[in-house]
C-alpha positions in Angstrom: -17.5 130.5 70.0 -15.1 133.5 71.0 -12.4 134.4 68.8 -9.0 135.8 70.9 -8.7 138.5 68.3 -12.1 140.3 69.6 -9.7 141.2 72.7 -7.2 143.0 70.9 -6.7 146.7 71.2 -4.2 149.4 70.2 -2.4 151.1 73.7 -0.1 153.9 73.0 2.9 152.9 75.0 3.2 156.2 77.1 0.1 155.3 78.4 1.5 152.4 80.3 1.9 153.6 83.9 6.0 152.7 84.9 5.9 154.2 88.5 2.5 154.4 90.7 1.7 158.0 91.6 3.2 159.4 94.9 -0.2 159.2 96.5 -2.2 155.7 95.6 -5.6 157.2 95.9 -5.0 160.2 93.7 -5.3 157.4 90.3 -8.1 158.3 88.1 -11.2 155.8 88.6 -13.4 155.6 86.0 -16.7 154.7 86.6 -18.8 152.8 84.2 -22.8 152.6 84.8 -24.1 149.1 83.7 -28.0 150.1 83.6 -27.6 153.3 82.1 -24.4 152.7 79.7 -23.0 156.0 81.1 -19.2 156.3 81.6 -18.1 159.2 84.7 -14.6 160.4 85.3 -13.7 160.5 89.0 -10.6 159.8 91.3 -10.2 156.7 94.0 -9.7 159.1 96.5 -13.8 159.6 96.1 -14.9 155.9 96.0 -16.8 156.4 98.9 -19.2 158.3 97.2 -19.6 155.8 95.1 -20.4 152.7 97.4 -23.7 152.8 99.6 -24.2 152.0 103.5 -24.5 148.2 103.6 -22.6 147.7 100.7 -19.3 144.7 101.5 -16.1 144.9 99.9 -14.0 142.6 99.3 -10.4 142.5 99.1 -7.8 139.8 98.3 -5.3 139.6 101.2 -2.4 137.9 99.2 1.1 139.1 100.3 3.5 139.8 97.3 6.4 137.4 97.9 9.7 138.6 96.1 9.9 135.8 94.2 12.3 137.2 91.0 16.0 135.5 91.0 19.1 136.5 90.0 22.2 134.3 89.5 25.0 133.2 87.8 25.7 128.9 86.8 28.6 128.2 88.6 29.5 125.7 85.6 29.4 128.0 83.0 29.5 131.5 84.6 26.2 132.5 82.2 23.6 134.3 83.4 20.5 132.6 85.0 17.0 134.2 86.0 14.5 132.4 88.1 11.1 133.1 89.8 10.1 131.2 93.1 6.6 129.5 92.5 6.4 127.7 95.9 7.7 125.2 97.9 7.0 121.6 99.7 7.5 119.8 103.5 10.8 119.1 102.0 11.7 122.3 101.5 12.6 121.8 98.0 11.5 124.6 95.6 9.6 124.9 92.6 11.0 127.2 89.9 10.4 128.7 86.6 13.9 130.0 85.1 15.9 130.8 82.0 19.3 130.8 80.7 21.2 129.9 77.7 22.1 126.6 77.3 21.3 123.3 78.9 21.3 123.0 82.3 21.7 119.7 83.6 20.5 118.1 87.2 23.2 119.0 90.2 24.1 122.1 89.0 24.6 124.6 91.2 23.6 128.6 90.7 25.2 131.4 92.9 22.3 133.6 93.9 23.1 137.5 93.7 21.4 139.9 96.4 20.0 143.3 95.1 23.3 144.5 95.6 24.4 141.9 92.8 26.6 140.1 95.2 26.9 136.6 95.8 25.0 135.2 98.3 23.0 131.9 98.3 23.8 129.1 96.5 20.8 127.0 94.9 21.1 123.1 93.3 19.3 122.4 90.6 17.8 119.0 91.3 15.0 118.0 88.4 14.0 119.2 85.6 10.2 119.6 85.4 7.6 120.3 82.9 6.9 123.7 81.2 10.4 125.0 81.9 10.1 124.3 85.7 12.6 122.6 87.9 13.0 121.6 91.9 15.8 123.1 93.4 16.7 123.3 96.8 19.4 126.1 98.4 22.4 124.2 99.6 22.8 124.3 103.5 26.8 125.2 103.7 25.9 128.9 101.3 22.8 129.8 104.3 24.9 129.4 107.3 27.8 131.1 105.3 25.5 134.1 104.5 25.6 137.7 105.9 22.1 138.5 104.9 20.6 135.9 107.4 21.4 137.2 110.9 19.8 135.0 113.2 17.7 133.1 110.8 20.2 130.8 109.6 19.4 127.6 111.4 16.0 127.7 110.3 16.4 129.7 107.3 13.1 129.5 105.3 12.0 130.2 101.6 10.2 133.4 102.9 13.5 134.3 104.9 15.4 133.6 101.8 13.7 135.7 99.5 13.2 138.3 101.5 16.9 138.8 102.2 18.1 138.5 98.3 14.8 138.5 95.9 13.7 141.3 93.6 9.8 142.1 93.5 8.3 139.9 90.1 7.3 143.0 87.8 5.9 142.4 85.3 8.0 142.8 81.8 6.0 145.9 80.5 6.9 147.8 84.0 10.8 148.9 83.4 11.9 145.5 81.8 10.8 143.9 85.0 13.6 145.8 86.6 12.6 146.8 90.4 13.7 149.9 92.2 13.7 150.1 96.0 10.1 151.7 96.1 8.8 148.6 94.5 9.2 146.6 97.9 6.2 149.0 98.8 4.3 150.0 96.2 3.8 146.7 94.6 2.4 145.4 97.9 -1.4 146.0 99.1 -1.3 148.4 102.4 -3.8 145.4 104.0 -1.4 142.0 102.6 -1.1 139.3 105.0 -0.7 135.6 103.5 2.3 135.0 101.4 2.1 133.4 97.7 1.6 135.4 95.0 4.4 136.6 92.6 2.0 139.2 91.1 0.2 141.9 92.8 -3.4 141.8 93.3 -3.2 145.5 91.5 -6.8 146.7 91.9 -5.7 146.9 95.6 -2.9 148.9 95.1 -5.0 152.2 95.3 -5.8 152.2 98.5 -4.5 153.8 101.5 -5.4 153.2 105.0 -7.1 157.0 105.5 -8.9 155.1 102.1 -10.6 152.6 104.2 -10.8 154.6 107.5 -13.1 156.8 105.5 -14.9 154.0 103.4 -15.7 152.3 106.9 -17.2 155.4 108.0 -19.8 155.4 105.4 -21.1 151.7 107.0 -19.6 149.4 104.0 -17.8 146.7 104.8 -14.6 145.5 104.4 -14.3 142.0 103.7 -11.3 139.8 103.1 -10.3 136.9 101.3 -7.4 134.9 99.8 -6.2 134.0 95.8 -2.4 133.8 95.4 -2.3 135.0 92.0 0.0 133.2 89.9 2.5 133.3 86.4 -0.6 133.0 84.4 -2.8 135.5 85.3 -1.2 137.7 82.9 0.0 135.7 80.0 -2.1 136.1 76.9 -4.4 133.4 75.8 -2.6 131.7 73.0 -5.3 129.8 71.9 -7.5 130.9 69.2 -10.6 130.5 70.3 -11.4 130.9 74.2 -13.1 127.3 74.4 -9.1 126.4 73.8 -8.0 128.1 76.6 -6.9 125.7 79.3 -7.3 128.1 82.5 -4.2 128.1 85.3 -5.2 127.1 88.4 -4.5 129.0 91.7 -4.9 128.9 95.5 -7.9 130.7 97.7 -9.8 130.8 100.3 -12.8 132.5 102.2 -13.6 131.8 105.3 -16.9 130.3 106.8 -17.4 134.0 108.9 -16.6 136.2 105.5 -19.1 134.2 103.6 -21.8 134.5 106.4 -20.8 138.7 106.7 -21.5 139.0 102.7 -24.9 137.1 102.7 -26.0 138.8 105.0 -24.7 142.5 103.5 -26.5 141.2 100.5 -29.9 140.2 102.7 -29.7 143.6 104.0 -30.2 145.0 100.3 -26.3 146.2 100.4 -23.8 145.1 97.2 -21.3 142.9 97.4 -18.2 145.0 95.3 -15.5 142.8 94.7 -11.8 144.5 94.6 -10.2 142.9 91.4 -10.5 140.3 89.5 -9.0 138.0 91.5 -11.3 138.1 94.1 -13.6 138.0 91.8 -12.6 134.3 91.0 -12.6 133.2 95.0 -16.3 134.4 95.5 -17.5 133.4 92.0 -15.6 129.8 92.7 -17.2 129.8 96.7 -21.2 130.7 95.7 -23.8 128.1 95.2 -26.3 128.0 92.5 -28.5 130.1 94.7 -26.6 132.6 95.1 -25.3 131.8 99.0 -21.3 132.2 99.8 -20.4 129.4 101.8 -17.0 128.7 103.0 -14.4 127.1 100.3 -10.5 126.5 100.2 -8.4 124.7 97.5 -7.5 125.9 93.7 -9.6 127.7 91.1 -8.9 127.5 87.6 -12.3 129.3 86.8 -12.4 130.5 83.3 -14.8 133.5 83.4 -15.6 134.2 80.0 -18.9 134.9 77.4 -21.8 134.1 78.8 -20.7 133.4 82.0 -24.0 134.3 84.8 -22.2 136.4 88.0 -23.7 135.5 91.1 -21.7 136.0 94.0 -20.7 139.8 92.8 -22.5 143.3 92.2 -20.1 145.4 91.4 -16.3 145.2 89.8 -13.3 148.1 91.1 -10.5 146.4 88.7 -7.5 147.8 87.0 -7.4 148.4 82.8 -5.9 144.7 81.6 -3.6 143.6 78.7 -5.2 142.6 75.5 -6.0 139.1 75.0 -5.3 138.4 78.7 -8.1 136.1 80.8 -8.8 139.3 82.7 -10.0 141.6 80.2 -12.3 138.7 79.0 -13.8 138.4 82.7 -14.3 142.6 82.7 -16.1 142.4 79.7 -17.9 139.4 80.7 -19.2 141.1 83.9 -19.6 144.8 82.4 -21.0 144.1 78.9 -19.0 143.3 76.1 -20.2 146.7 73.6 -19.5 149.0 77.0 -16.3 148.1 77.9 -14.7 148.5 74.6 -16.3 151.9 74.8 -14.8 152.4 78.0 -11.5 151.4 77.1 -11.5 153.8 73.9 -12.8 156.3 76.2 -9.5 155.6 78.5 -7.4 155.5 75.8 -8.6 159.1 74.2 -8.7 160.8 78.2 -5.4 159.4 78.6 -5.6 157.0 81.2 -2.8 155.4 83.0 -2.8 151.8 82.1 -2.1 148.5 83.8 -0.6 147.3 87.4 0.8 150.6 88.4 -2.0 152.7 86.5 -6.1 153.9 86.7 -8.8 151.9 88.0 -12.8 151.4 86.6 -15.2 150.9 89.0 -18.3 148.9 87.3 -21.5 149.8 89.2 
C-alpha cells in the first residue's frame, strides 16, 4: 500500500508562479524521456519539435466559469464567500461557502460585483452536506440590477456570474484574489463548454500561433470535455492512498474524437494527452484493448500505483501540489524514481511552479 507521505516535497515559495508570463508559450517545458531516464530543458514555444507527424493531442475544452462569490448576510452584516458548483432545471444553485456563524435556511446574502458593490441578492434555502447549501438568487435583486442589460428576464447562472463573479484561484495564487487579467489568463485560448471552477492549467500555455504551427507539423488536435472540480486540488487526507475516496467529475468524448485517436494510434502516431484531466476522460473512455469509444457521465478515476495506461502515450502536464491526486497520477504514468528526479531537478533550475507556472512534457 501507498503511504501519502511518499508525495511530499519541499517548494521554496518564490518558486510558486503568482502571474503567468506576458507570453503563454515562452514557460519553460521540461522534458522528461521515459526509455532513456534523461531529463531536457526546453520552452513550450518549441513543442512542435517535440511531437511527430501523426501524433493526436488532446485537449480539454472546459470553459472556466467565474464561479468565486462575494457577499455580505443581510442578517448579520458579516462577511460571506461562496463558489458556484452548478445548478439544476429549477434553477436553484449548489454552493460551497463560508462565514462566521450559523447561517440558518431563508437567509438572504447581498452579492457584491468586482467593484464591491451591491448587486444580486441570493437565499439561502438548504443546508447540504460537506458545507454545501442550495440557494437560489431572488427574482426582485435581477430585474433591479444594472449589470444585467437585456438579460434580465431570462437572467441565467452563466449571465449571473459573469456579470458579478471573480475567477476561482486557487489559495496559493495571491490569496485567491483575482486581478482583471485573470478573466484571460486563467482561461484556455480553445475553451468552449462551461463548468469548471478550476482551470485545466496544462492548457494554459498555448496560444493560437501555438497550434497553427503544431497543425502544420501533421498532429492532431483533438478535443474533449472534464469539468474539473473543488477536488482536484485538495490534498489527500487519507493516509494511505487505498483511503482516498476519489471526487467525481463530468466528461465527455465524442464518438468522432474517439474514432480520429484510434486511428492516429493505427497509423503508428501517439496519442499526447494535455493534462491530467484529460488524461482521466480518455483513461475513463478506453476498453481493455486499448480502443477509445465514445463515453459521457462522471469519472471519479483514481489513477494511482500500479495503475496500466492505455488510452495515452505521452503526458504535457503542469508541476502539481504535494500530496495532491495529480502528482500521484504523473508519477504513476512517468515512473515513480524519475519524477522525483525531475522535480528536484525543477526545483534546483528554478522552475516556475503550479497553475500559472512551467510545464513537463513526458515522452
Amino acid at each position: 500500500m501507498a503511504d501519502i507521505s511518499e508525495y511530499e516535497y519541499d517548494l521554496p515559495k518564490e518558486l510558486i508562479a503568482q502571474h503567468p508570463l506576458p507570453n503563454r508559450s515562452d514557460s519553460r517545458l521540461m522534458v522528461v524521456d521515459r526509455a532513456s531516464g534523461e531529463i531536457l530543458h526546453s520552452h513550450t514555444r518549441d513543442l512542435p519539435d517535440w511531437v511527430h507527424a501523426e501524433d493526436a493531442m488532446v485537449f480539454n475544452d472546459s470553459r472556466v466559469v467565474p464561479a468565486r462569490l462575494v457577499g455580505r448576510r443581510q442578517k448579520t452584516g458579516g462577511k460571506w464567500e461562496g463558489l458556484f458548483l452548478q445548478y439544476d432545471n429549477d434553477g436553484n444553485w449548489r454552493i460551497l461557502c463560508k462565514t462566521r456563524g450559523k447561517m440558518q435556511p431563508g437567509e438572504l446574502i447581498s452579492l457584491l460585483d468586482r467593484d464591491a458593490r451591491e448587486s444580486i441578492e441570493l437565499r439561502m434555502l438548504t443546508r447540504l452536506d460537506g458545507g454545501e447549501w442550495a440557494a437560489r438568487p431572488e427574482r426582485d435583486s435581477i430585474e433591479a440590477s444594472e449589470l444585467l442589460a437585456g438579460e434580465k428576464q431570462n437572467a441565467t447562472a452563466w449571465s449571473i456570474l459573469d456579470a458579478i463573479g471573480r475567477v476561482p484561484l486557487p489559495h496559493y495564487i495571491r490569496g485567491g484574489e483575482m486581478v482583471d487579467d485573470d478573466l484571460y489568463n486563467y482561461q484556455t485560448v480553445y475553451a468552449k463548454d462551461r463548468g469548471s471552477v478550476a482551470a485545466p492549467t496544462a492548457g494554459l500555455h498555448f496560444t493560437s500561433p501555438l497550434l497553427e504551427d503544431i497543425k502544420r507539423r501533421r498532429v492532431s488536435l483533438n478535443h474533449v470535455t472534464l469539468h474539473v472540480g473543488i477536488g482536484t486540488f485538495r490534498p489527500v487526507k487519507a493516509d494511505l492512498l487505498e483511503e482516498h475516496t476519489m471526487h467525481a467529475e463530468r466528461g465527455e468524448i465524442t464518438q468522432g474524437t474517439a474514432e480520429a485517436l484510434n486511428a492516429a494510434r493505427d497509423r503508428g502516431g501517439r496519442i499526447v494527452a494535455i493534462g491530467t484531466t484529460s488524461v482521466r476522460v480518455l483513461e475513463s473512455a478506453v476498453t481493455s484493448d486499448g480502443r477509445l469509444s465514445a463515453w459521457s457521465g462522471d469519472t471519479s478515476l483514481f489513477i494511482k500505483p500500479p495503475y496500466q495506461f492505455r488510452a495515452i502515450d505521452a503526458l504535457l502536464t503542469n508541476f502539481h501540489l504535494p500530496r495532491s491526486t495529480l502528482l500521484v497520477l504523473v508519477r504513476t504514468f512517468g515512473g515513480d524514481e524519475l519524477i522525483r528526479r525531475a522535480y528536484q531537478e525543477a526545483i534546483d533550475e528554478e522552475y516556475r511552479f503550479f497553475s500559472y507556472g512551467d510545464a513537463m512534457l513526458i515522452i
